[in-house]
Short mmCIF file of the C-alpha atoms (twelve columns), coordinates in Angstrom:
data_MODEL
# 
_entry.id   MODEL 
# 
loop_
_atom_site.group_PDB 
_atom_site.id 
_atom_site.type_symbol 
_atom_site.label_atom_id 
_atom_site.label_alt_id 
_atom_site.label_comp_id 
_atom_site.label_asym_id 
_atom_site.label_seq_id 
_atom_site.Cartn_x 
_atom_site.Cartn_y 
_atom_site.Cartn_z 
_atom_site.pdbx_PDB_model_num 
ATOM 1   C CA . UNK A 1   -58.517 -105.090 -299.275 1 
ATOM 2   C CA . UNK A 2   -61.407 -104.931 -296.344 1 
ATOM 3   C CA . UNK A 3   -64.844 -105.981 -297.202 1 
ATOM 4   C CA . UNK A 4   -68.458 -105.655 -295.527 1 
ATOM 5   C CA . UNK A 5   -69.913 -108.706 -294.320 1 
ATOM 6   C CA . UNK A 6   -73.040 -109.111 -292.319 1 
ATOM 7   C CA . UNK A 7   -72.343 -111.281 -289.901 1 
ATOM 8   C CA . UNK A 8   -75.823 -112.639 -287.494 1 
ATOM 9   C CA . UNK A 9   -74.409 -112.534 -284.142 1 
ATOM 10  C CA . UNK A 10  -76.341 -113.190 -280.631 1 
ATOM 11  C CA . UNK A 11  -79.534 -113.295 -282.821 1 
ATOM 12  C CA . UNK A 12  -78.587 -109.070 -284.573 1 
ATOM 13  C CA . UNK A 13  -77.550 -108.463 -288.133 1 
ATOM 14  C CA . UNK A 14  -74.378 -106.875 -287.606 1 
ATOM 15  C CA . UNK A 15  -71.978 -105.242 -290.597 1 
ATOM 16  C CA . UNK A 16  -68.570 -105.670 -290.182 1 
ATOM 17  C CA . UNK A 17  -65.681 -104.943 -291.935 1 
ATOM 18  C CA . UNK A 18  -62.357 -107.509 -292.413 1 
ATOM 19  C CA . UNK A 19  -59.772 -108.725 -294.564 1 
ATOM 20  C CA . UNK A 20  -61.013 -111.611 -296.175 1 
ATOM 21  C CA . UNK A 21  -58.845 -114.154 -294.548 1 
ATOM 22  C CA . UNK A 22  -59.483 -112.824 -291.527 1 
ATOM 23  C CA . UNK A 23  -60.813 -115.090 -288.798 1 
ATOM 24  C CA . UNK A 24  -64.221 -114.690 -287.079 1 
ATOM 25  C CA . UNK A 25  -62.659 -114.129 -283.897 1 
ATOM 26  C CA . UNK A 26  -61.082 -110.675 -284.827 1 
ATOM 27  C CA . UNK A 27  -64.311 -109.378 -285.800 1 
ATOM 28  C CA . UNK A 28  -66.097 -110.385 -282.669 1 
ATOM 29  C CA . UNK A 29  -63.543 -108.752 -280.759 1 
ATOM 30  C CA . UNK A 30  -62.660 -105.860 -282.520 1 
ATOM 31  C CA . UNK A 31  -65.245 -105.139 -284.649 1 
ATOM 32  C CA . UNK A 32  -67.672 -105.492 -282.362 1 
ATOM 33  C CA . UNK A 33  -66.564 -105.068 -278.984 1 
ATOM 34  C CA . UNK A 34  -67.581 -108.503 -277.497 1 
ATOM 35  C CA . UNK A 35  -64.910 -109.756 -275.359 1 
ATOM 36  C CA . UNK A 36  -66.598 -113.370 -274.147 1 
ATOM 37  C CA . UNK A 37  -64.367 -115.366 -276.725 1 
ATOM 38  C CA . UNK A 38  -61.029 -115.216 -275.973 1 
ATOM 39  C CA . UNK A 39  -57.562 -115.273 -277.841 1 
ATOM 40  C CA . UNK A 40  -55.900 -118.057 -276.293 1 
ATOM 41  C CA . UNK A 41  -53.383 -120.344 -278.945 1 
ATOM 42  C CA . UNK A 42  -54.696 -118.966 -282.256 1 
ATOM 43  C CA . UNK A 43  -54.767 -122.749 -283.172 1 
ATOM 44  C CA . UNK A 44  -58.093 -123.645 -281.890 1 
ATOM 45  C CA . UNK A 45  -56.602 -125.879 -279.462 1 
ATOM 46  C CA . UNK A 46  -57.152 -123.996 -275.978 1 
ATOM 47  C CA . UNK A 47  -61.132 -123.499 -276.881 1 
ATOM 48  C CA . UNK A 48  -60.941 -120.000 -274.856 1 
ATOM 49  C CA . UNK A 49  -62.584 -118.645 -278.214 1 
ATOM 50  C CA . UNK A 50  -65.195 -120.891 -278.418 1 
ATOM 51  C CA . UNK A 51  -68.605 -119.250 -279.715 1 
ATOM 52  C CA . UNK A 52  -71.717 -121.493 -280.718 1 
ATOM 53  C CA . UNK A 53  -72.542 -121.583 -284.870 1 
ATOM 54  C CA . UNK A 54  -75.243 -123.098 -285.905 1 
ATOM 55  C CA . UNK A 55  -75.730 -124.762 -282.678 1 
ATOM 56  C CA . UNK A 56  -72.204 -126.046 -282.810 1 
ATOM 57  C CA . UNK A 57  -69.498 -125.349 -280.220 1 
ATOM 58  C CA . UNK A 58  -66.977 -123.794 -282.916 1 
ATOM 59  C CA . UNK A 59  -63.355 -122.315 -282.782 1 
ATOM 60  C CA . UNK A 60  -63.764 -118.449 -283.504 1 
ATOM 61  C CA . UNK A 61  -59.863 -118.313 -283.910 1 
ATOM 62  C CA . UNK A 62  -59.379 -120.615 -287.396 1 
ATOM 63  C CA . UNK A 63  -63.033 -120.023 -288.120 1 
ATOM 64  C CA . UNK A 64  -62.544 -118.353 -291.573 1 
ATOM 65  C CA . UNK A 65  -64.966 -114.952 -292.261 1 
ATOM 66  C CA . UNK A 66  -65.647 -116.550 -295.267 1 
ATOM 67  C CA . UNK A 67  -67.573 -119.647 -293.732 1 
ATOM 68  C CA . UNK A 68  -69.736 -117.736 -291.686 1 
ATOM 69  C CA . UNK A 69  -72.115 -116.557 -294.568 1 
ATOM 70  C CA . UNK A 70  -75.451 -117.023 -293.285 1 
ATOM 71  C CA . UNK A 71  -74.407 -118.690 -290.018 1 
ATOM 72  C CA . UNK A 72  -75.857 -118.197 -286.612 1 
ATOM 73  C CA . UNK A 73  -73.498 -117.082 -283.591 1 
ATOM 74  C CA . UNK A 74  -74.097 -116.899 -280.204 1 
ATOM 75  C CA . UNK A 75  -71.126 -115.371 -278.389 1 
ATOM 76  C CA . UNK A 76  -70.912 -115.513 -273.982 1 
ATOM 77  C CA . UNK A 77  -72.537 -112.116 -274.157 1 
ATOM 78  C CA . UNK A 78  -75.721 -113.899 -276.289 1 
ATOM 79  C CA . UNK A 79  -76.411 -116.350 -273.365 1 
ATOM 80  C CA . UNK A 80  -77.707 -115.106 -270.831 1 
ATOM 81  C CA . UNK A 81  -77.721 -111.164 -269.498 1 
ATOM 82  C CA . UNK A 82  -76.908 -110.664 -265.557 1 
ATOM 83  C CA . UNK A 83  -80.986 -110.489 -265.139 1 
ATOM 84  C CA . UNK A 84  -81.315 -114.005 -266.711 1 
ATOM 85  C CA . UNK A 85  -77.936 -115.713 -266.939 1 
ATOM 86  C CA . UNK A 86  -78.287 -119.086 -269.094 1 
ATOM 87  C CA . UNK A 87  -78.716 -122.035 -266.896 1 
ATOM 88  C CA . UNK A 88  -75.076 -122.863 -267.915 1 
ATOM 89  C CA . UNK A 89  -73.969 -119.874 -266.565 1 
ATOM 90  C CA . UNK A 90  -75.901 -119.894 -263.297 1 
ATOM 91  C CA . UNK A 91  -74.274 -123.192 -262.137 1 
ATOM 92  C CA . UNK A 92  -70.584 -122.083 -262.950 1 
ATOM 93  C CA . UNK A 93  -71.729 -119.189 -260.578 1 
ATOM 94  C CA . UNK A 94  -73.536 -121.624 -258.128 1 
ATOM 95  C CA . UNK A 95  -70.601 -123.805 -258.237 1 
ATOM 96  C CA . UNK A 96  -67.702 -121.333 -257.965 1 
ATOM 97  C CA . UNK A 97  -67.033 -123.191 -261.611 1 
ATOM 98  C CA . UNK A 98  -63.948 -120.191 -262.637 1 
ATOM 99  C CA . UNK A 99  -60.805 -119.402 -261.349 1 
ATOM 100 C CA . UNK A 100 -58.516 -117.142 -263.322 1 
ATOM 101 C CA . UNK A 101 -61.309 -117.482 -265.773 1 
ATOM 102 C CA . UNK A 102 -59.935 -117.623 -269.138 1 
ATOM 103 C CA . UNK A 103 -60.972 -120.821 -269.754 1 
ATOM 104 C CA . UNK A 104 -64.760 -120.311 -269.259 1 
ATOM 105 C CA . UNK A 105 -66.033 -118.357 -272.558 1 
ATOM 106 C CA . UNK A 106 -64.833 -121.619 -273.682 1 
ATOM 107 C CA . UNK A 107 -66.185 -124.136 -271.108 1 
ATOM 108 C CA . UNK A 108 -69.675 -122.547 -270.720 1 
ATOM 109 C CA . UNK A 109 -69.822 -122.287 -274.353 1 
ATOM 110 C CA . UNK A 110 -69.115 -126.198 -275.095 1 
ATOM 111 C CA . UNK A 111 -71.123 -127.193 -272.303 1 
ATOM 112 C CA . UNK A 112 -74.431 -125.054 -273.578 1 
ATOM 113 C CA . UNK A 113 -74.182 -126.152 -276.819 1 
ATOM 114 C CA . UNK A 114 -73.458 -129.944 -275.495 1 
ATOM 115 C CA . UNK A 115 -76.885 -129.921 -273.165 1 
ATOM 116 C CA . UNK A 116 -78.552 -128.631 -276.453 1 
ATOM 117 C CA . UNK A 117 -78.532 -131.573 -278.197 1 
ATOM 118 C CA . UNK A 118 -77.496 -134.229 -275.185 1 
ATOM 119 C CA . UNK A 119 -79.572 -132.713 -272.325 1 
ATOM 120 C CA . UNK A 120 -79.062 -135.330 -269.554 1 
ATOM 121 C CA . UNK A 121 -75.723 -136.440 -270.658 1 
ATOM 122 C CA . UNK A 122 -73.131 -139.127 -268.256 1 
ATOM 123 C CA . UNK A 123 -70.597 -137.349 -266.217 1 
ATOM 124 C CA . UNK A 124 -68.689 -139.234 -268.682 1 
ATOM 125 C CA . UNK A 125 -70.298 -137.297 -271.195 1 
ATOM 126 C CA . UNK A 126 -69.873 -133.861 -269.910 1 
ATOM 127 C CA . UNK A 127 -66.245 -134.862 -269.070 1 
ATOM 128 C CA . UNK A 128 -65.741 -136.348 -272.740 1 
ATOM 129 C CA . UNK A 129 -67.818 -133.354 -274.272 1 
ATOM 130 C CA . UNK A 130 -65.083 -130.622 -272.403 1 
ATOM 131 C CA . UNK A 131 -62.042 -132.564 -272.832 1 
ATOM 132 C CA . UNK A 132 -60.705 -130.200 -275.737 1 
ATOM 133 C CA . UNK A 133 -61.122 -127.519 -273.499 1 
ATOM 134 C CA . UNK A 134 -57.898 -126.569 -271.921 1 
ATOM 135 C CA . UNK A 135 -57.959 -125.267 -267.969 1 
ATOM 136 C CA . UNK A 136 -54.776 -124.445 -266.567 1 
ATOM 137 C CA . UNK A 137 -56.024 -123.863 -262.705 1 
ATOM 138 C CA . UNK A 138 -57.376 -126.674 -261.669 1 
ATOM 139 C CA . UNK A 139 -61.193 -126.227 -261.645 1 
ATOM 140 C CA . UNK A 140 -61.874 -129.549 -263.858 1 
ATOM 141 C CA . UNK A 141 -63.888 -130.967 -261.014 1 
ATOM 142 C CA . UNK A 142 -65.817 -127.810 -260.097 1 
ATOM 143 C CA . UNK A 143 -66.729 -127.348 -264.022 1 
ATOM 144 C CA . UNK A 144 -67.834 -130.624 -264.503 1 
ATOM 145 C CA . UNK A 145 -70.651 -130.390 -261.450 1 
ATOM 146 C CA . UNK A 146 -71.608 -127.530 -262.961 1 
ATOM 147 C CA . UNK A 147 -72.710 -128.884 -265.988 1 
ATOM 148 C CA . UNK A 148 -74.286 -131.259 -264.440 1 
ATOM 149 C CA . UNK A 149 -75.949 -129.028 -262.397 1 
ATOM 150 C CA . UNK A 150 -77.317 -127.429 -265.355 1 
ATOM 151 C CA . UNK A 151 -78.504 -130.615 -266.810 1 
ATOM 152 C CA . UNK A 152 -80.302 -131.207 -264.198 1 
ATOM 153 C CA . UNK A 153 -81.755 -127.576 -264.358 1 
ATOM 154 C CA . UNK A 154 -82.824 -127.600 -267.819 1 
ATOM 155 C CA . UNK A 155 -80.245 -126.539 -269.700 1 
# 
């Protein structure tokens, strides 16, 4: 049977309602029309989903309702806006960072919630920090210079 849940998403109280084992991705999507994170495996193995909770790059795809009481999430759309893209997102435009683009909810999400806590981090770092982030076209190198471009923009 559905319940309400209030769910605090790119900083708005927002009242959704789920199944109870349904997955915090889902209600992004289609309860509330934000199509950053992205249904990719349904594992949490691709990190195409990826949103930011609690200031943690997290899996939105096995990310249970039920644990997001009182969380914080931050979806692709809670960034930056076109006006004022994150710094994140300015250097994957800067650096020409997407290809086919599924893969960069995912990648810009990791990486701004990596620079938040490690903000002038190794290119091992960033490399080590996006490694469970799966890109199938080839843009590894292009991804990685822009988070370091960010880093060095204040990310």
């Amino acid at each position: 049977m559905p319940q309400q849940v209030t769910l605090n998403v790119n900083g708005e109280d927002r009242l959704v309602e789920v199944e109870p084992d349904s997955m915090l991705l889902y209600a992004l999507r289609d309860n509330l029309g934000l199509h950053g994170p992205k249904f990719g495996c349904g594992l949490g193995e691709c990190g195409a989903c990826t949103v930011i909770m609690n200031g943690f790059a997290t899996r939105s795809c096995v990310m249970p309702m039920a644990a997001t009481k009182g969380a914080k999430i931050v979806t692709l759309e809670g960034l930056g806006t076109i006006e004022k893209p994150h710094p994140v997102q300015k250097a994957f435009i800067e650096e020409q960072a997407a290809q086919c683009g599924y893969c960069i909810n995912g990648m810009i999400m990791t990486a701004a919630a990596f620079l938040a806590r490690e903000p002038h981090p190794s290119r091992e770092g960033i490399i080590e920090a996006l490694n469970a982030n799966l890109c199938r076209c080839g843009t590894h190198m292009r991804i990685v210079r822009a988070v370091e471009r960010a880093s060095h923009e204040g990310a």
